[in-house]
C-alpha positions in Angstrom: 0.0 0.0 0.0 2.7 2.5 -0.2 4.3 4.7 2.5 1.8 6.9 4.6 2.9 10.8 5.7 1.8 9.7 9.4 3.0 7.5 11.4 -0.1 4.4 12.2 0.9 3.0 15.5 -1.9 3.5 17.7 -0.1 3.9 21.0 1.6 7.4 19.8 -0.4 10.7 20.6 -2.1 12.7 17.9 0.1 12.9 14.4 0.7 16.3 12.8 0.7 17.6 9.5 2.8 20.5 8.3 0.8 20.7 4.9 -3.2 19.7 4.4 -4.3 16.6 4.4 -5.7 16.9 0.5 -2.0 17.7 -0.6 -0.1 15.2 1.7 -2.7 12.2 1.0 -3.5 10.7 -2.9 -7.0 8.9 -1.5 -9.3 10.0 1.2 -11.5 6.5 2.0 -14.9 8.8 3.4 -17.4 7.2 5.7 -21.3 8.8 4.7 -23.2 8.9 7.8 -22.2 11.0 10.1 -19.2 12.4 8.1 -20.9 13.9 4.6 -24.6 14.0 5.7 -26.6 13.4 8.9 -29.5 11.9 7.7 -31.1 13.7 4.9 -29.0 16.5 5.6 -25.9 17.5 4.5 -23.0 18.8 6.7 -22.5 22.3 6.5 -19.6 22.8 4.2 -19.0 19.0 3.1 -19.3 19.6 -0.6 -17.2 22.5 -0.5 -14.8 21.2 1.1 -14.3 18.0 -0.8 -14.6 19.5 -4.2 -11.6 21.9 -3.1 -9.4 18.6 -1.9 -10.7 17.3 -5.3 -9.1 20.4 -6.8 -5.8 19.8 -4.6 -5.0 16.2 -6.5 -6.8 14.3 -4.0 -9.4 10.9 -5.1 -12.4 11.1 -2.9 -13.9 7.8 -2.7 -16.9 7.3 -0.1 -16.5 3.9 2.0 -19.9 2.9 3.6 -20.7 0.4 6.3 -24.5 0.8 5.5 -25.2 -1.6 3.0 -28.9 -0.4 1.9 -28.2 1.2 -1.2 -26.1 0.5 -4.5 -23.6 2.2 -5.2 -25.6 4.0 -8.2 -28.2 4.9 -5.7 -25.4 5.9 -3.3 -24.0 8.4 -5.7 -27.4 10.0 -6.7 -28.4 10.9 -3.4 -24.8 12.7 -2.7 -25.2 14.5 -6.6 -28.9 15.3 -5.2 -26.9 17.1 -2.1 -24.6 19.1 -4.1 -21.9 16.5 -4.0 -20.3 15.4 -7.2 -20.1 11.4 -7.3 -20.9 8.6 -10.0 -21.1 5.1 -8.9 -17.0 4.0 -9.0 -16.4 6.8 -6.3 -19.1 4.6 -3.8 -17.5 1.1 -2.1 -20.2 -0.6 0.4 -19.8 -3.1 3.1 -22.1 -4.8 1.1 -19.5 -5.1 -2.1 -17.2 -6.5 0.6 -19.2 -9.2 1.7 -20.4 -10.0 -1.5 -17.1 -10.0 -3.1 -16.2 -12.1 -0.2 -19.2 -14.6 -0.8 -17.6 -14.7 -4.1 -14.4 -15.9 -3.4 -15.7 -18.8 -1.7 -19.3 -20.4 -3.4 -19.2 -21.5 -7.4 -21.1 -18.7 -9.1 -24.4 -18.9 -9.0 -24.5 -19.7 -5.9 -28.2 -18.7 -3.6 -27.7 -16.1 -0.7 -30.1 -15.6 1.8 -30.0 -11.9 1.9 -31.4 -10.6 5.7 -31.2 -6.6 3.8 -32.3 -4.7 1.6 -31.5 -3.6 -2.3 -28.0 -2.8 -1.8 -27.1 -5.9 -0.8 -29.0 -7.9 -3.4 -27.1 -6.1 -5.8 -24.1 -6.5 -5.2 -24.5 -10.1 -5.0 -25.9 -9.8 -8.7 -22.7 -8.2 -9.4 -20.7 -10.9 -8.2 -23.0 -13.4 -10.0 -24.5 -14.7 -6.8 -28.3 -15.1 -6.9 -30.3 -13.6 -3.6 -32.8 -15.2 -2.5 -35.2 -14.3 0.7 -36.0 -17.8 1.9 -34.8 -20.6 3.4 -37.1 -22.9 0.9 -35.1 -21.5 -1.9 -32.2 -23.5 -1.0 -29.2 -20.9 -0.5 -26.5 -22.2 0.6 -25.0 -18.7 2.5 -26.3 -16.1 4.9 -26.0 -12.4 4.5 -27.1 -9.7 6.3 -26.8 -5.7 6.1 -28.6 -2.5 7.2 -31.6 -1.5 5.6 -34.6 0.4 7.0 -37.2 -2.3 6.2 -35.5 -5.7 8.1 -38.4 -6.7 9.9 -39.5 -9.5 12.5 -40.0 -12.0 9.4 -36.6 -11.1 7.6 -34.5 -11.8 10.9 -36.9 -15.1 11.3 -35.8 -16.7 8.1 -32.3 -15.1 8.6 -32.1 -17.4 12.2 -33.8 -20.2 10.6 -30.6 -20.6 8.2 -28.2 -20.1 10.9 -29.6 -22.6 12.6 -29.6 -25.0 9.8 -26.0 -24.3 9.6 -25.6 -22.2 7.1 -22.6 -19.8 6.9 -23.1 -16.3 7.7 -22.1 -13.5 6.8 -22.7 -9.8 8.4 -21.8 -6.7 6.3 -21.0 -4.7 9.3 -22.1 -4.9 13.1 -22.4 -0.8 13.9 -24.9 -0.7 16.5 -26.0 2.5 15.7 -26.5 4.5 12.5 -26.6 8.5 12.9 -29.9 10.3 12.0 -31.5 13.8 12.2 -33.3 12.8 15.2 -29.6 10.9 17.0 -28.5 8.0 16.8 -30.9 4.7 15.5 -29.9 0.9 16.0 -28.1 -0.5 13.2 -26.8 -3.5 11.3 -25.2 -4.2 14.4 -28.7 -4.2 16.8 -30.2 -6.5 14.0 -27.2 -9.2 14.2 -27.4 -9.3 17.6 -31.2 -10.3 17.3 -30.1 -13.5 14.9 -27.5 -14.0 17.2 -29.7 -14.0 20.3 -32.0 -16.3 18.7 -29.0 -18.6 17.3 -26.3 -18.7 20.0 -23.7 -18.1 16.8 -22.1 -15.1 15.9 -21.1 -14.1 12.2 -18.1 -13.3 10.3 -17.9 -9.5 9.3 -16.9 -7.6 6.2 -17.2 -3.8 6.6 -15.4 -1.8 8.9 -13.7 -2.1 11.5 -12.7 -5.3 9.5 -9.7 -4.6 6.8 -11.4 -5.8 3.7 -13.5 -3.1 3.3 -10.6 -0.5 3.0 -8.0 -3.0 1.8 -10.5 -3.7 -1.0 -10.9 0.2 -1.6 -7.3 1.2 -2.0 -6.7 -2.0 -4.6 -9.4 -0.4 -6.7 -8.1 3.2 -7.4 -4.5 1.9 -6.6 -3.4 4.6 -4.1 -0.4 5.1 -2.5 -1.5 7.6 0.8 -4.9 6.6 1.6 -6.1 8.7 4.6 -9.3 7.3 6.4 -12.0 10.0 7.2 -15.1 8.9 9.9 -16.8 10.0 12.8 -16.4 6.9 14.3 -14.1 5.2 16.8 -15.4 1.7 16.9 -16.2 1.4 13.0 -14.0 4.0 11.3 -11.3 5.0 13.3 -10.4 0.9 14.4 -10.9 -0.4 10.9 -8.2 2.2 10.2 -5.8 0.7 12.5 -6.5 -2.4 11.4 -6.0 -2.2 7.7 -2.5 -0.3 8.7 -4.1 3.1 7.7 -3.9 6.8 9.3 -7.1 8.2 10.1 -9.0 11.6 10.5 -11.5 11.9 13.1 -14.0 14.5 12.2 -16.9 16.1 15.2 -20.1 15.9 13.0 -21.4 12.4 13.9 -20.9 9.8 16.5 -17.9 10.1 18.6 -17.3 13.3 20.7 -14.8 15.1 22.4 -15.3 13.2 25.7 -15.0 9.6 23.7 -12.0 10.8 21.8 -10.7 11.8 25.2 -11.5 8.3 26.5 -10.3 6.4 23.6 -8.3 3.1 24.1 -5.4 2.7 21.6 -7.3 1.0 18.8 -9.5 3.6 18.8 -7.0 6.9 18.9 -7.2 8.8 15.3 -4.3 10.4 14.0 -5.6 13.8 13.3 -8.6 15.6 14.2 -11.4 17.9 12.7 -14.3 19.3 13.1 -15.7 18.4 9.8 -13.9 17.7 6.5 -12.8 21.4 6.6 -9.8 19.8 8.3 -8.7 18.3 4.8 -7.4 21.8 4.0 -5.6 23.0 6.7 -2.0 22.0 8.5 -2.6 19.9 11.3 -0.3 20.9 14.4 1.5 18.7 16.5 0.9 18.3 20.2 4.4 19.3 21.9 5.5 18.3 25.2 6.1 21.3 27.4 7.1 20.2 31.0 4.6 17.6 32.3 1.5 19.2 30.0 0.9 18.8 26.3 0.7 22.2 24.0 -1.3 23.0 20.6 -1.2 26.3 19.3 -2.2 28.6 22.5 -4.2 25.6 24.5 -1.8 23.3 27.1 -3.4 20.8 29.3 -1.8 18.6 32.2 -2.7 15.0 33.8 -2.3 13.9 37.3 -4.1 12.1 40.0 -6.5 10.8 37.1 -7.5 14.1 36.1 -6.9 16.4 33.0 -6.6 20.0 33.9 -6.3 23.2 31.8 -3.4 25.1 32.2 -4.5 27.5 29.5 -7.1 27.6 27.5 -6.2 29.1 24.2 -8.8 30.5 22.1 -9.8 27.7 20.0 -11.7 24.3 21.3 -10.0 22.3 18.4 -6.7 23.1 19.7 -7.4 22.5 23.8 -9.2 18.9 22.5 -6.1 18.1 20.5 -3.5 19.2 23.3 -6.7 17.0 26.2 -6.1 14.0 24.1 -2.5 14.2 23.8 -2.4 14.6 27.8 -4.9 11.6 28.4 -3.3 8.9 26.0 0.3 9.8 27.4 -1.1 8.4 30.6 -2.1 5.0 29.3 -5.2 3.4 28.6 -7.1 4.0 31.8 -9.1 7.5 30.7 -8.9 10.4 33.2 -11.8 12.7 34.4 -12.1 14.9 31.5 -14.8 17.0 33.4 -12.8 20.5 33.1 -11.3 19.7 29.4 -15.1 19.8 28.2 -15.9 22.6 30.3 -14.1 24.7 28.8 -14.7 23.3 25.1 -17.9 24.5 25.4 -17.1 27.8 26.8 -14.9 28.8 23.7 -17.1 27.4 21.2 -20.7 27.3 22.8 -23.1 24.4 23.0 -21.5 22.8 19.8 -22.8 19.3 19.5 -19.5 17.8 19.6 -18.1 19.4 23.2 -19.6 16.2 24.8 
């Protein structure tokens, strides 16, 4: 996969970088939810943004655990949002798995698809035939996100894990970020089939490698850089596929998780959307027994972060907090006054949590 401009091992502190991210990285591997939109809304500034690191040299390529929708349908919605994409710029959890299904069963093979269209497809584009019952003889299990899994869908799924069956999850993120907060997710409707089974499934999407690995093989890059809003799904499956990451503050994770975050989970730069691909990323410094960004220094002792100055901009003090706590070890420290003060210098922001 090439050489990387940041360093990927998960017990250093925050990475910096001297230039933007869109001119340092070839590939930026974007998670949707969460990171572009927020359910049928798009981030303020998203499609701006990326059409600028577009403009800098960088490929934008969007890397989905929600399995739904196709990738045509994928890239629609984003054009209907102001964001320019055709189907190649889309890879889904449910191409992984199907891909994946691929490898193994003669082609075609019958799936018991526990989804919705997305998934379906792609194993129509692997030359795997879905099927939605048991009685139709499949010889595989798959199962993805999509808004209509019901009571009857997860019935049949459980009745072909119980027969034995192999299966196949396209992701397991218990939550999916909406307008309304967070929903349950692929990973809420495995756990269902898994209740009802006693047997858990093998995964595809993120935080599993294949996804990503899978990603950077197709447009060949050589400085991928993983954007999410995620630490269990985007920021881990980073790590794990031996990729930096970017965490940016419009979805799921918040300044008290990234605060909190074990090693696996510790992104290498931070935003607060995907403005951040534009901009230098400073380093956190060591001064004394406190960690500096910019104007913003914060100390840890008896379990506790404390400010020893503010600075004038949250971004900074949460970069200089995390630096503090993860130079501790993995046991998190009372963040209490970090986030205090995040949300005195930029107001009730969503992500000062």
């Amino acid at each position: 996969m090439g050489t990387h401009p940041h360093a990927v091992d998960a017990e250093q502190t925050l990475q910096g970088c001297a230039g933007a991210p869109a001119q340092a990285h070839d590939l930026a591997l974007l998670d949707l939810d969460g990171v572009v939109y927020v359910g049928r809304r798009l981030v303020p500034g998203a499609a701006e943004a990326l059409e600028r690191a577009r403009a800098a040299g960088m490929r934008i390529a969007f890397v989905t655990n929600n399995a739904s929708r196709s990738p045509g349908v994928v890239a629609e919605a984003l054009t209907s949002l102001g964001v320019a994409a055709v189907p190649d710029d889309v890879v889904t959890s449910a191409q992984a798995a199907a891909a994946l299904l691929a490898a193994r069963l003669p082609g075609g093979s019958r799936v018991l698809v526990v989804g919705g269209e997305g998934l379906s497809w792609a194993l129509q584009e692997e030359g795997l035939l879905p099927v939605s019952s048991v009685d139709d003889g499949p010889v595989a299990v798959v199962q993805g996100f999509s808004p209509d899994v019901g009571w009857r869908m997860l019935a049949e799924g459980s009745r072909a894990v119980r027969a034995g069956l192999p299966w196949l999850a396209t992701n397991t993120d218990l939550t999916v970020p909406t307008a309304h907060g967070p929903a349950p997710g692929n990973g809420a409707l495995v756990a269902a089939v898994a209740a009802a089974t006693g047997v858990q499934p093998e995964v595809a999407g993120k935080p599993r490698p294949p996804l990503f690995r899978q990603a950077v093989l197709r447009y060949g890059s050589r400085s991928p850089l993983v954007i999410g809003d995620r630490l269990d799904t985007d920021i881990e499956g980073a790590h794990a596929a031996g990729l930096p990451a970017m965490l940016v503050l419009t979805g799921v994770s918040g300044a008290g998780d990234v605060i909190a975050a074990s090693p696996q989970h510790r992104p290498h730069l931070l935003a607060r959307d995907l403005g951040g691909l534009l901009v230098p990323h400073p380093a956190p410094r060591r001064v004394g027994e406190s960690w500096a960004v910019g104007e913003a220094e914060v100390g840890a002792g008896e379990g506790r972060l404390r400010v020893v100055r503010p600075g004038r901009d949250g971004l900074d003090l949460l970069r200089a907090a995390c630096a503090a706590a993860w130079a501790g070890g993995d046991d998190p420290p009372d963040a209490a006054e970090v986030l205090a003060g995040l949300v005195r210098l930029e107001g009730e922001v969503g992500w000062a949590r």
